[in-house]
C-alpha positions as CSV (number, residue, x, y, z in Angstrom):
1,X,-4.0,42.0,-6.8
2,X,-3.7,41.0,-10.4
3,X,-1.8,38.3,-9.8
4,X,-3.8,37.1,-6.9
5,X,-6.6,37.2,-9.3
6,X,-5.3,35.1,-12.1
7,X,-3.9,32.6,-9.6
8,X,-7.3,31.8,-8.2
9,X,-8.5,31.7,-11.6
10,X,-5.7,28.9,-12.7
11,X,-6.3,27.2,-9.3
12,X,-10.6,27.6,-10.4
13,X,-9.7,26.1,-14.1
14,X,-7.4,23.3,-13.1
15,X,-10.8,21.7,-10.4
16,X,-12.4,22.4,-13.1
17,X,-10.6,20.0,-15.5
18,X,-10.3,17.5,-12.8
19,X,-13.6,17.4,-11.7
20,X,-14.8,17.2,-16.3
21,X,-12.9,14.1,-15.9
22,X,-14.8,12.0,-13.0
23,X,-16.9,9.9,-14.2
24,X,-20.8,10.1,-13.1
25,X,-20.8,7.7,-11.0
26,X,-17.6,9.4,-9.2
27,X,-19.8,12.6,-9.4
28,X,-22.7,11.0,-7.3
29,X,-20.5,9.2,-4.7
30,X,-17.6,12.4,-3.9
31,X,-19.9,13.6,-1.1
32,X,-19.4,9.8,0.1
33,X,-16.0,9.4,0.1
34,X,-15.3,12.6,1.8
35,X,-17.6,11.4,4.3
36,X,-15.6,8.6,4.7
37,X,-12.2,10.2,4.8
38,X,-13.9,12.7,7.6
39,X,-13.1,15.8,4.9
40,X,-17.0,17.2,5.5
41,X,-18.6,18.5,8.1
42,X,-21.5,16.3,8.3
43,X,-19.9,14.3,11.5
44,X,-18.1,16.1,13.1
45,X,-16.9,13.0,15.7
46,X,-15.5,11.6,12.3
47,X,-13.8,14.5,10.9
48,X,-12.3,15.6,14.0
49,X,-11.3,11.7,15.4
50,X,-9.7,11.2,11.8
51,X,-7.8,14.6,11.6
52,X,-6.1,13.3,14.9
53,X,-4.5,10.0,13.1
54,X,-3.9,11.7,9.9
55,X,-2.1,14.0,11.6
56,X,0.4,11.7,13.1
57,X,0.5,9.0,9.8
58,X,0.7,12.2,7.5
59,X,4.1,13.1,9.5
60,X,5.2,9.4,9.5
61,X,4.8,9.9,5.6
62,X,6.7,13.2,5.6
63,X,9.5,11.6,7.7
64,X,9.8,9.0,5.3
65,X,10.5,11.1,2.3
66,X,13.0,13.5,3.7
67,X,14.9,10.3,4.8
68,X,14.8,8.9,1.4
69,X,15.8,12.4,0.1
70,X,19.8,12.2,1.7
71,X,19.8,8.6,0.4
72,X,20.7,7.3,-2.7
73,X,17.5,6.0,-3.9
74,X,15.6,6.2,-7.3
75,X,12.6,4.0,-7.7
76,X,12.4,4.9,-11.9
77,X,9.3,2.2,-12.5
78,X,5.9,2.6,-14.1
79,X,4.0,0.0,-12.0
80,X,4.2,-1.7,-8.4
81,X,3.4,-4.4,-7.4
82,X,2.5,-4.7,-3.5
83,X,2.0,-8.4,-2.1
84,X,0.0,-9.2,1.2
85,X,-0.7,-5.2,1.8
86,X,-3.8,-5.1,3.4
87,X,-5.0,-1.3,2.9
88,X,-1.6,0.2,3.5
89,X,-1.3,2.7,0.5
90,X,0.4,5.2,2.8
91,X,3.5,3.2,2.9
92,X,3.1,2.7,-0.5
93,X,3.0,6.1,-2.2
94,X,5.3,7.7,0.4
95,X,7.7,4.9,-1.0
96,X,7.0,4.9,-4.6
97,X,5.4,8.6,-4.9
98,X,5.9,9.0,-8.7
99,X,4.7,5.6,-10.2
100,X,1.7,5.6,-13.0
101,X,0.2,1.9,-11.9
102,X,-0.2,0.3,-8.3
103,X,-1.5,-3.3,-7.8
104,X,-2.1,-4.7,-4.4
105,X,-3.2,-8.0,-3.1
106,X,-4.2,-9.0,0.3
107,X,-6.8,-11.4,2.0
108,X,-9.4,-8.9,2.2
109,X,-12.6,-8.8,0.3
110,X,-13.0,-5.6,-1.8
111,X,-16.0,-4.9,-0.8
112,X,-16.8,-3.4,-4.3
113,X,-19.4,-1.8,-5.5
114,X,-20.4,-0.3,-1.9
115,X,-24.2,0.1,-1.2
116,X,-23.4,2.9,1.6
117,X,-26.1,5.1,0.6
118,X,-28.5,2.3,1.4
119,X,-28.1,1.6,4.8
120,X,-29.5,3.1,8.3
121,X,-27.4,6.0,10.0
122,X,-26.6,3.3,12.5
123,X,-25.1,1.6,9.5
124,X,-23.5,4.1,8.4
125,X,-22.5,4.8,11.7
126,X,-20.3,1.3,11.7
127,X,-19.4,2.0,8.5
128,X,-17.1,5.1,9.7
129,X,-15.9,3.7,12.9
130,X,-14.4,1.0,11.1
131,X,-12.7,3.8,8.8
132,X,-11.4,5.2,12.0
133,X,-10.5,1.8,13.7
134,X,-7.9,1.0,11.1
135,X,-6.9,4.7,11.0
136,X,-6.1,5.0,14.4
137,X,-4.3,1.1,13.8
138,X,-2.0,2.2,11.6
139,X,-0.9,5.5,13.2
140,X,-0.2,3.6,16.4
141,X,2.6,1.0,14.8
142,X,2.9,2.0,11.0
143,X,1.4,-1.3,9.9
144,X,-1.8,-3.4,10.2
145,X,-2.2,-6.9,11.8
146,X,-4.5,-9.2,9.9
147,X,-6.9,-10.2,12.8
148,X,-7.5,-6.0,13.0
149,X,-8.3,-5.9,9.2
150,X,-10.1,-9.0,9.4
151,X,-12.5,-7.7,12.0
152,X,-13.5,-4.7,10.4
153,X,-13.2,-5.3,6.9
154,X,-15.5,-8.8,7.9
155,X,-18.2,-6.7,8.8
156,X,-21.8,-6.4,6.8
157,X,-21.8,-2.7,6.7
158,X,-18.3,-2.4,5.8
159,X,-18.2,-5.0,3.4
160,X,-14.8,-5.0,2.9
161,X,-11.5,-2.9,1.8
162,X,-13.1,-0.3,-0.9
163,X,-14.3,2.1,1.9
164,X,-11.1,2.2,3.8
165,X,-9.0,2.4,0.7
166,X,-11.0,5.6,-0.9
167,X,-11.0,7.3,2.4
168,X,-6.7,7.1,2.9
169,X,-6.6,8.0,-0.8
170,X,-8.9,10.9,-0.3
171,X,-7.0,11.9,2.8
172,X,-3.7,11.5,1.0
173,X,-5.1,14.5,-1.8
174,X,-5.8,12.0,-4.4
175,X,-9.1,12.7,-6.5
176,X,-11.4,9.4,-7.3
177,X,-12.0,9.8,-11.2
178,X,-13.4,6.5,-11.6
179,X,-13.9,2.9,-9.7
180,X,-14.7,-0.1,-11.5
181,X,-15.2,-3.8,-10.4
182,X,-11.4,-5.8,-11.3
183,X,-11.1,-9.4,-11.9
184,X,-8.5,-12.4,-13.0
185,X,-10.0,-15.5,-14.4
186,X,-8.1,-18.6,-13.2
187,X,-8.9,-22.4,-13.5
188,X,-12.1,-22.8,-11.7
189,X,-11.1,-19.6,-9.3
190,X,-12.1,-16.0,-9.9
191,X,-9.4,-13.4,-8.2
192,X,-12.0,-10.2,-7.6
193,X,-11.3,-6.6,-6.7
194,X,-11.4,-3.2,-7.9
195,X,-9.3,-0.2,-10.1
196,X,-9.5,3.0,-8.9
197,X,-8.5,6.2,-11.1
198,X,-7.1,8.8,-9.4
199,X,-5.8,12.0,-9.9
200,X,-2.9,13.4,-7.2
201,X,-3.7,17.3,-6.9
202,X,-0.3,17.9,-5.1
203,X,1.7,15.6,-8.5
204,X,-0.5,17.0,-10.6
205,X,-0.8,13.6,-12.4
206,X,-3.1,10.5,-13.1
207,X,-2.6,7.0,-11.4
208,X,-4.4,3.7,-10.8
209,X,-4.9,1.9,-8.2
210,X,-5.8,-1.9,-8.5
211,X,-6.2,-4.2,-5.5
212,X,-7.2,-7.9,-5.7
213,X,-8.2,-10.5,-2.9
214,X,-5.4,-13.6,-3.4
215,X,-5.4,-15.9,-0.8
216,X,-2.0,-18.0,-1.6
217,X,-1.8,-21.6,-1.5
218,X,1.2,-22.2,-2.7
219,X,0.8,-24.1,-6.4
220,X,0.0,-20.3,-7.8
221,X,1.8,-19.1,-11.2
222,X,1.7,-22.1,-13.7
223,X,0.7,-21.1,-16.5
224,X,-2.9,-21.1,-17.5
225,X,-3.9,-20.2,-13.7
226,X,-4.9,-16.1,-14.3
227,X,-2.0,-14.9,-12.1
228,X,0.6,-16.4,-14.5
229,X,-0.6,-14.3,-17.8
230,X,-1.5,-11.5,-15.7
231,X,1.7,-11.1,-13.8
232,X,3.7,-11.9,-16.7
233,X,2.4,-9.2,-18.8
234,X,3.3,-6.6,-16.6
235,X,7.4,-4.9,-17.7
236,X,9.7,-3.7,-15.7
237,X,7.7,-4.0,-11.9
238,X,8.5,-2.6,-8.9
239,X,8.3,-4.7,-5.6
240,X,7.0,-3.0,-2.2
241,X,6.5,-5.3,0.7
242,X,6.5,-5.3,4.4
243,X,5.8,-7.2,7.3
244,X,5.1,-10.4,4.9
245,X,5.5,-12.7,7.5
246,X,8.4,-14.3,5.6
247,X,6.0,-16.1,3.4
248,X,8.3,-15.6,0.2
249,X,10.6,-17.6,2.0
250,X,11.6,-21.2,2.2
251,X,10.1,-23.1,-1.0
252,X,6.1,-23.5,-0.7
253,X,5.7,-20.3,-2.5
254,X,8.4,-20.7,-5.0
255,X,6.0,-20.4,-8.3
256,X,4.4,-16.8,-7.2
257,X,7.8,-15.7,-5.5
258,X,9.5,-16.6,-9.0
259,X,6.8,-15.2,-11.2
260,X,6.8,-11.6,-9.1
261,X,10.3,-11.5,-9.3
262,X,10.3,-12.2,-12.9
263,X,10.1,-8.6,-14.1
264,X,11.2,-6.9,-11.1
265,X,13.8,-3.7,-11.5
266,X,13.7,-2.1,-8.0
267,X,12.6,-3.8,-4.5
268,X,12.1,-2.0,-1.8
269,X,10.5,-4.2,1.6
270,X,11.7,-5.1,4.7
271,X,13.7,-8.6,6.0
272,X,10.5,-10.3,5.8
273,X,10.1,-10.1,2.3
274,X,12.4,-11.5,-0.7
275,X,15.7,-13.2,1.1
276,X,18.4,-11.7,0.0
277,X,19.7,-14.7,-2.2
278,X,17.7,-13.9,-4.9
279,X,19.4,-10.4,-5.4
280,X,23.1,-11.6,-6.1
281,X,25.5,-8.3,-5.8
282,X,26.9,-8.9,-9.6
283,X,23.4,-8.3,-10.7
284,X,21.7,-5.7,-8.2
285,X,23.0,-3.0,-6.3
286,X,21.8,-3.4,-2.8
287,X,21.4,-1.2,0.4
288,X,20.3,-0.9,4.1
289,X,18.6,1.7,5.0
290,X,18.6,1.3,9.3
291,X,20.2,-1.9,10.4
292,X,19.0,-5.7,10.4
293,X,20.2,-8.1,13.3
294,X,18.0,-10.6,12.6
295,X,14.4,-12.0,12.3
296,X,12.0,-12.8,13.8
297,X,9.9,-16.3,14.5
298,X,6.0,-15.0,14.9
299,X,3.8,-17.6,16.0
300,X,2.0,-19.6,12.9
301,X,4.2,-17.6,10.5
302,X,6.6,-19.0,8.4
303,X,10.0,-20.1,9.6
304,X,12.6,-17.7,8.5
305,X,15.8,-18.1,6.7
306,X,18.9,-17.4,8.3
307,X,20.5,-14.6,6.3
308,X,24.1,-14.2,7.8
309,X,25.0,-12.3,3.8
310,X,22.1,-9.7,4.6
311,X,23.6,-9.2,8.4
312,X,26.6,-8.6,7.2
313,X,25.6,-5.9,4.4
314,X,24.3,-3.9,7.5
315,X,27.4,-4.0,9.2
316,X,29.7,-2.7,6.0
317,X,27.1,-0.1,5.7
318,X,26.6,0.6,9.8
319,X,23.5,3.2,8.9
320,X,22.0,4.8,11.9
321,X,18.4,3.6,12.9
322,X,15.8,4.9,11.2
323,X,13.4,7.6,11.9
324,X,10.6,5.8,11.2
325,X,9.0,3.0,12.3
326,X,9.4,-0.3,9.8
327,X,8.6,-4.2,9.8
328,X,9.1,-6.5,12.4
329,X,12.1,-4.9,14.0
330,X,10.3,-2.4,15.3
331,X,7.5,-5.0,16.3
332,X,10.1,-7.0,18.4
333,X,11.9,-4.0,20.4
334,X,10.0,-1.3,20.2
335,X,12.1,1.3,19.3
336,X,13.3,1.7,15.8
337,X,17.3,0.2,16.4
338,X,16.5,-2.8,14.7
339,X,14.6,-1.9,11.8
340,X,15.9,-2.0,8.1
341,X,14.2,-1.0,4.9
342,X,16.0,-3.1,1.9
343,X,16.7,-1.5,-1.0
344,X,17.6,-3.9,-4.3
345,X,17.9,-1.9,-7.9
346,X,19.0,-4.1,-10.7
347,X,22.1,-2.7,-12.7
C-alpha cells in the first residue's frame, strides 16, 4: 500500500511539473485541444469515431517500431527535417522517436492562431469532422493525398493544419506547453507557420515542433532567399520523406534538394524521395528495408528517375515485405510486396 501510495504521489508531482510549465495561453486552450483530439467527453460522436482510427494508426505505429527494433537502424540526430509532409507526424515520430527538433513543410496553411472558441457549435461542429476526416484518411492507406488535405484544411472553420496537428499530437501523448506563430523572411515572400512545445509523457522529454507552408518553385535556396540562412543553420539534420511525388528528382529542384541535403547525417524516405545517386556507398551506408521494383509515373507528378543501382541494392539484400504499409508501392499493388523504406546513414 505504501508503495502504491508514493507512486501515485510521483505520478501527481511529475503532472504537476508539466502542467507549471504550459504557458497561459496553453492553460486556457487544453480543454480545446482535447476536444479536438476526441480525449473528453463533451462529444461523444467525436471521441468515440476518433478512438476507432487511432486505434488502427496507433498499431500501424507500434508495428513500425518493433520492425525497426530487429533492424540495424540508429537515427542519432537532434533535428528533422520533413519535406512535403502534410500533417503526418505519426510517420514521423514513430520513425525518429527520440529527436529534440522537428520541422515540417507542406502546402497547407497553418491555420495559426485558431479562433475555435469563437465560432457557432455548427462551426465547431465542422471544425471536428475535418479532424476526423483526415483521421480516418490516414488510417485507411498510411498516408494523405493532397486534394483530401486540401479540402479540409481549405475550409473557413478549419482554417488550416494547426487543429489537426495538436489533435494527432495530443492523441500521440504529447503535452502542448506552448504554440507560437513561426515565420522565415525571404525576398519579397514571407514562409508562415507555427512552433509547437511539447512535452512526451511516455519519453519523458521536451520537443518542438515547427511546420511552415513552402510552396516550391524551383529557384529556392540562393542565398539571401530566407530558406537558404535558415536551412543552412541547422547541423547535422535528419531527412524523413515519403510519398514526395519524386519532386527531388530530375533538376528543377536542384537548389532546395542540394541545400536539404547539405547537412544531412541520416535519411530515412521511401523511392520517391532523394535518388539514390546522391548517397554514393564510399560515403553512406545504405539499406532496404522491404523491397523496391520500381516506381511509379502518377499523373501530373514528376517523371521519375530510373534507378537500376537502387534495384539492385534490394536484390543483394532480398528483405521480406514489410509489415506496414509505405509510399507508393503500396499505392500501386495494394499489398505491401512492393514497398521499401530507404535507409542512408553517412559514415
Amino acid at each position: 500500500m505504501t508503495n502504491k501510495i508514493i507512486l501515485i504521489f510521483f505520478i501527481f508531482t511529475l503532472q504537476c511539473q508539466i502542467q507549471e510549465k504550459k504557458t497561459e495561453l496553453a492553460y486556457i486552450e487544453t480543454p480545446i485541444y482535447d476536444e479536438w483530439a476526441g480525449l473528453s467527453e463533451s462529444d461523444l460522436l467525436h471521441k468515440n469515431e476518433m478512438d476507432l482510427s487511432w486505434k488502427k494508426l496507433m498499431q500501424t505505429s507500434d508495428t513500425i517500431s518493433n520492425y525497426l527494433k530487429g533492424k540495424s537502424y540508429n537515427p542519432n540526430v537532434k533535428t528533422v527535417i520533413y519535406p512535403f509532409s502534410g500533417i503526418d507526424v505519426l510517420n514521423l515520430f514513430s520513425f525518429y522517436p527520440h529527436s529534440d527538433r522537428y520541422i515540417l513543410f507542406g502546402l497547407e496553411d497553418p491555420g495559426y492562431p485558431n479562433a475555435y472558441n469563437t465560432l457557432s457549435e455548427k462551426e465547431k461542429q465542422i471544425v471536428k469532422q475535418g479532424i476526423r476526416n483526415l483521421s480516418d484518411h490516414l488510417a485507411g492507406r498510411n498516408y494523405f493525398t493532397y486534394r483530401k488535405m486540401k479540402e479540409e484544411t481549405k475550409k473557413k472553420e478549419l482554417s488550416g493544419a494547426y487543429p489537426v496537428f495538436v489533435a494527432f499530437l495530443r492523441r500521440m501523448g504529447k503535452e502542448i506547453l506552448d504554440s507560437k506563430e513561426a515565420t522565415i523572411e525571404g525576398k519579397g515572400i514571407t514562409y508562415k507557420g507555427f512552433t509547437l512545445s511539447l512535452y512526451d509523457t511516455k519519453l519523458q522529454k521536451k520537443e518542438s515542433l515547427t511546420y511552415f507552408k513552402i510552396f516550391l518553385i524551383g529557384n529556392e535556396g540562393v542565398p539571401g532567399d530566407g530558406l537558404y540562412e535558415y536551412f543552412s543553420d541547422l547541423p547535422k539534420v535528419g531527412i524523413f520523406t515519403k510519398s514526395a511525388e519524386y519532386l527531388f528528382h530530375g533538376e528543377k529542384r536542384k537548389l532546395i534538394r542540394d541545400l536539404l541535403l547539405k547537412n544531412a547525417e541520416f535519411i530515412v524516405q521511401d523511392e520517391s524521395g532523394f535518388p539514390i545517386r546522391f548517397f554514393p556507398e564510399d560515403n553512406w551506408k545504405r539499406q532496404v528495408f522491404g523491397r523496391y521494383e520500381r516506381s511509379w509515373n502518377l499523373s501530373g507528378a514528376v517523371i521519375p528517375e530510373v534507378q537500376p543501382e537502387l534495384k539492385k541494392l534490394s536484390e543483394i539484400t532480398n528483405d521480406g515485405p514489410l509489415p506496414f504499409p509505405f509510399g507508393y508501392g503500396f499505392l500501386g499493388t495494394k499489398d505491401n510486396r512492393q514497398s521499401a523504406v530507404l535507409v542512408f546513414s553517412k559514415k
